[in-house]
C-alpha positions in Angstrom: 50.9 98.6 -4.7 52.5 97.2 -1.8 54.9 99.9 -1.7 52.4 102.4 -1.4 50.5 100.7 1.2 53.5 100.8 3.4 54.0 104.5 2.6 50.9 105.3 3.4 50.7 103.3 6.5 53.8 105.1 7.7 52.7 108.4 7.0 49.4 107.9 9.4 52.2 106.8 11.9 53.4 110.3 11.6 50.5 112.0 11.2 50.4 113.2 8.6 47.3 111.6 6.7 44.8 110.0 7.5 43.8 106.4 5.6 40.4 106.2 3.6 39.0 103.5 1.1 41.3 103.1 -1.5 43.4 106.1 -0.5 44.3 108.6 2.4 42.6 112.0 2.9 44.2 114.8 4.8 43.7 114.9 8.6 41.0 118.0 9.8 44.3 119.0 12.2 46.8 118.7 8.7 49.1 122.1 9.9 50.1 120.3 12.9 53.0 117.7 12.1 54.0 115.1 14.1 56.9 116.1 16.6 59.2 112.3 15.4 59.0 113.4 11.6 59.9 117.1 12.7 63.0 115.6 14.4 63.9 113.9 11.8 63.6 117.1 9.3 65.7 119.3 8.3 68.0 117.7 11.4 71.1 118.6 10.5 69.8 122.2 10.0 68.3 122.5 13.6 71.8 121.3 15.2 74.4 123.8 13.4 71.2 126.4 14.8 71.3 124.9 17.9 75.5 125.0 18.1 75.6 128.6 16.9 73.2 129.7 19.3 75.4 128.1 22.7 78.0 131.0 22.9 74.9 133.9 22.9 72.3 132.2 25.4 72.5 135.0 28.6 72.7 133.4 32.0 69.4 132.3 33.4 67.8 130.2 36.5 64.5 129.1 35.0 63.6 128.7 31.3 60.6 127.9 29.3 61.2 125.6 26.1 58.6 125.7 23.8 56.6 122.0 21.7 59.6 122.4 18.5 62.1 120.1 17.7 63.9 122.9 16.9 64.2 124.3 20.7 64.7 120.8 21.5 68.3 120.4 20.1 69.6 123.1 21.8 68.1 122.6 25.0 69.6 119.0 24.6 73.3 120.6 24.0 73.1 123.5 27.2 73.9 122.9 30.9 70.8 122.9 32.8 72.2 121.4 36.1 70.0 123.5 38.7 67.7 125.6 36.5 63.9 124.9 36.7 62.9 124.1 33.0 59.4 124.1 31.9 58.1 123.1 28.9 54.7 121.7 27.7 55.8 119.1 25.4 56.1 115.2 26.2 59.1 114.5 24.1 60.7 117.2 25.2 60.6 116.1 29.1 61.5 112.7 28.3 64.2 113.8 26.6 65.3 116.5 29.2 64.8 114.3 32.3 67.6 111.8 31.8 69.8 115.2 32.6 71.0 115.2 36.2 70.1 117.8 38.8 67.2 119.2 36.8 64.4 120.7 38.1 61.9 119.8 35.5 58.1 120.5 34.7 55.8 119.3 32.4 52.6 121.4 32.1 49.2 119.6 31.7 46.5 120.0 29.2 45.0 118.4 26.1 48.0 116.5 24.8 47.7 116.2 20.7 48.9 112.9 19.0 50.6 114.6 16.1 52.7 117.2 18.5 52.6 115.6 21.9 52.4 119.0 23.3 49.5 119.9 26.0 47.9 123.0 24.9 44.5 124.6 25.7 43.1 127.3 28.2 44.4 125.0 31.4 47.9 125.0 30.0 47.7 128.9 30.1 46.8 129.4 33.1 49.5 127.1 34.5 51.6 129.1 32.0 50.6 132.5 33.8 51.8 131.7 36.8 55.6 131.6 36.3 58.0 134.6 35.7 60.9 133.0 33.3 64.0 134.4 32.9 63.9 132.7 29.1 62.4 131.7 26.8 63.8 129.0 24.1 61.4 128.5 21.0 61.1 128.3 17.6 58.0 129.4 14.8 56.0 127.9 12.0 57.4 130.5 9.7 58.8 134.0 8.8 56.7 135.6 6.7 58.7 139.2 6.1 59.1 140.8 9.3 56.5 138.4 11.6 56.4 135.4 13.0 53.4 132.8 12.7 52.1 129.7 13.9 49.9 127.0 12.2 47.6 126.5 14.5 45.8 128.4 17.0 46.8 126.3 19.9 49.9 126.8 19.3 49.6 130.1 19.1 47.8 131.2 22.3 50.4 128.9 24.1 53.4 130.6 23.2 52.0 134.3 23.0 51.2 133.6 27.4 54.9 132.6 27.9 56.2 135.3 25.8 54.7 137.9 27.8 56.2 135.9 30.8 59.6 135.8 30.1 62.7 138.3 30.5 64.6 137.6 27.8 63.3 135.3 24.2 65.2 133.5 21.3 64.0 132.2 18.0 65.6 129.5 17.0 64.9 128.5 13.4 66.4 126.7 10.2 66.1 128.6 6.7 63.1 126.7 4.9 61.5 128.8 7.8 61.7 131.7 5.8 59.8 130.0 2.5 57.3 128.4 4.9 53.8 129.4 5.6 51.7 130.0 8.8 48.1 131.4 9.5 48.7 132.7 13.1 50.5 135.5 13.5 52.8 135.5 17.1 55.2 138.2 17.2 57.3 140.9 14.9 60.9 139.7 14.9 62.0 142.5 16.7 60.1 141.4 19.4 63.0 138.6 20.2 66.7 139.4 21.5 68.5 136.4 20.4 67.8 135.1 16.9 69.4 132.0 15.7 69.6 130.4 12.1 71.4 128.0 9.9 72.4 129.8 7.5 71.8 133.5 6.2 68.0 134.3 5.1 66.8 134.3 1.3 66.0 138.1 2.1 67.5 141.4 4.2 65.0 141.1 7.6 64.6 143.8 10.1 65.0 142.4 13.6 65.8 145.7 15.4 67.5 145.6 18.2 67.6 141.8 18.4 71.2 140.3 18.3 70.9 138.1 14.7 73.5 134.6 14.1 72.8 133.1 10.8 
C-alpha cells in the first residue's frame, strides 16, 4: 500500500494523474505529458536521433525549436554561438541559455504545468512575426504518411512557425511510428530533413525530404 502511494504520488509529480479518494483519476489535459518524464523517455532513443541528425542540419542564423524533448537534445549538441533561437518552451530556455553568445527568446503565453510550453493565440501572434531560417521539432506521432499532435494547443503553435520557416526537420524516435495523435499537423513530405533512431516499422513516403533512420 505504501508502495503504491509513492507511485501514485510521483506520477501527479509528472503529470500524469491526478489523485482522488482512494485512487487517481486521469487529468481532463491526459494527452499532454509532462516535459521531465518525456526527457527521461525513450532517452537514449532521442540522442542517437539527435547525433544522426548533426552532419545534415543546413546552415542557418535564426532557428525556432519547438516544446519536445526530442528537439531539445539536438539543440543541446549544435553550435548556436550567434544565431537568434526561439523557442516557446521553459525548459528548453533554461537549458539553452547557459550556452554562450546566444541570442535567445522565450515567447510568452499560457504556460501549461505538464509541458512548460506557452501556447495560446498571444504566442501566435508573437510567433507571426519572425521569418526563421529553421525550424527544429518533433510530433506526437506518425500515423502513415501525417504527422499529428495531441492536443490542439500544440497544434496551432507549431502549424504558425511552420509556415514561417525556410527550411523544417522532424526529429523523432520509432515508438513515434506506433503512437497515436488526434491533431493532424503536416504530411511528411512537408519536411526536408527527417531524422530517426532507427528505421520505421513500415516503407513511408516522405517525397522529397532527405530521410536518416
Amino acid at each position: 500500500e505504501a508502495t503504491i502511494r509513492r507511485d501514485l504520488a510521483e506520477m501527479k509529480s509528472m503529470g500524469l494523474v491526478e489523485r482522488s479518494h482512494g485512487g487517481a483519476l486521469l487529468p481532463e489535459n491526459a494527452e499532454e505529458i509532462s516535459i521531465f518524464f518525456r526527457m527521461e523517455k525513450n532517452a537514449n532513443e532521442k540522442e542517437r536521433a539527435a547525433t544522426k541528425a548533426i552532419p545534415y542540419i543546413p546552415p542557418f542564423k535564426s532557428v525556432f525549436i519547438d516544446s519536445s524533448s526530442t528537439a531539445l537534445a539536438l539543440a543541446e549538441r549544435i553550435d548556436l554561438s550567434f544565431k537568434t533561437v526561439v523557442t516557446n518552451n521553459l525548459q528548453t530556455a533554461i537549458q539553452l541559455s547557459k550556452k554562450p553568445n546566444l541570442n535567445l527568446i522565450l515567447l510568452g503565453g499560457n504556460v501549461h504545468f505538464n509541458t512548460n510550453s506557452a501556447t495560446g493565440s498571444w504566442t501566435a501572434r508573437q510567433l507571426a512575426d519572425f521569418s526563421f531560417d529553421l525550424m527544429i521539432s518533433s510530433c506526437a506521432a506518425i500515423i502513415g504518411n501525417e504527422v499529428f499532435e495531441r492536443s490542439l494547443e500544440q497544434k496551432e503553435i507549431k502549424r504558425v512557425a511552420f509556415e514561417h520557416c525556410k527550411k523544417r526537420i522532424l526529429l523523432i524516435d520509432h515508438t513515434k511510428f506506433t503512437a497515436n495523435g488526434t491533431y493532424r499537423l503536416s504530411d511528411l513530405k512537408e519536411y526536408d530533413l527527417i531524422v530517426t533512431d532507427t528505421e520505421p516499422p513500415y516503407e513511408i513516403d516522405v517525397g522529397n525530404a532527405k530521410f536518416v533512420y
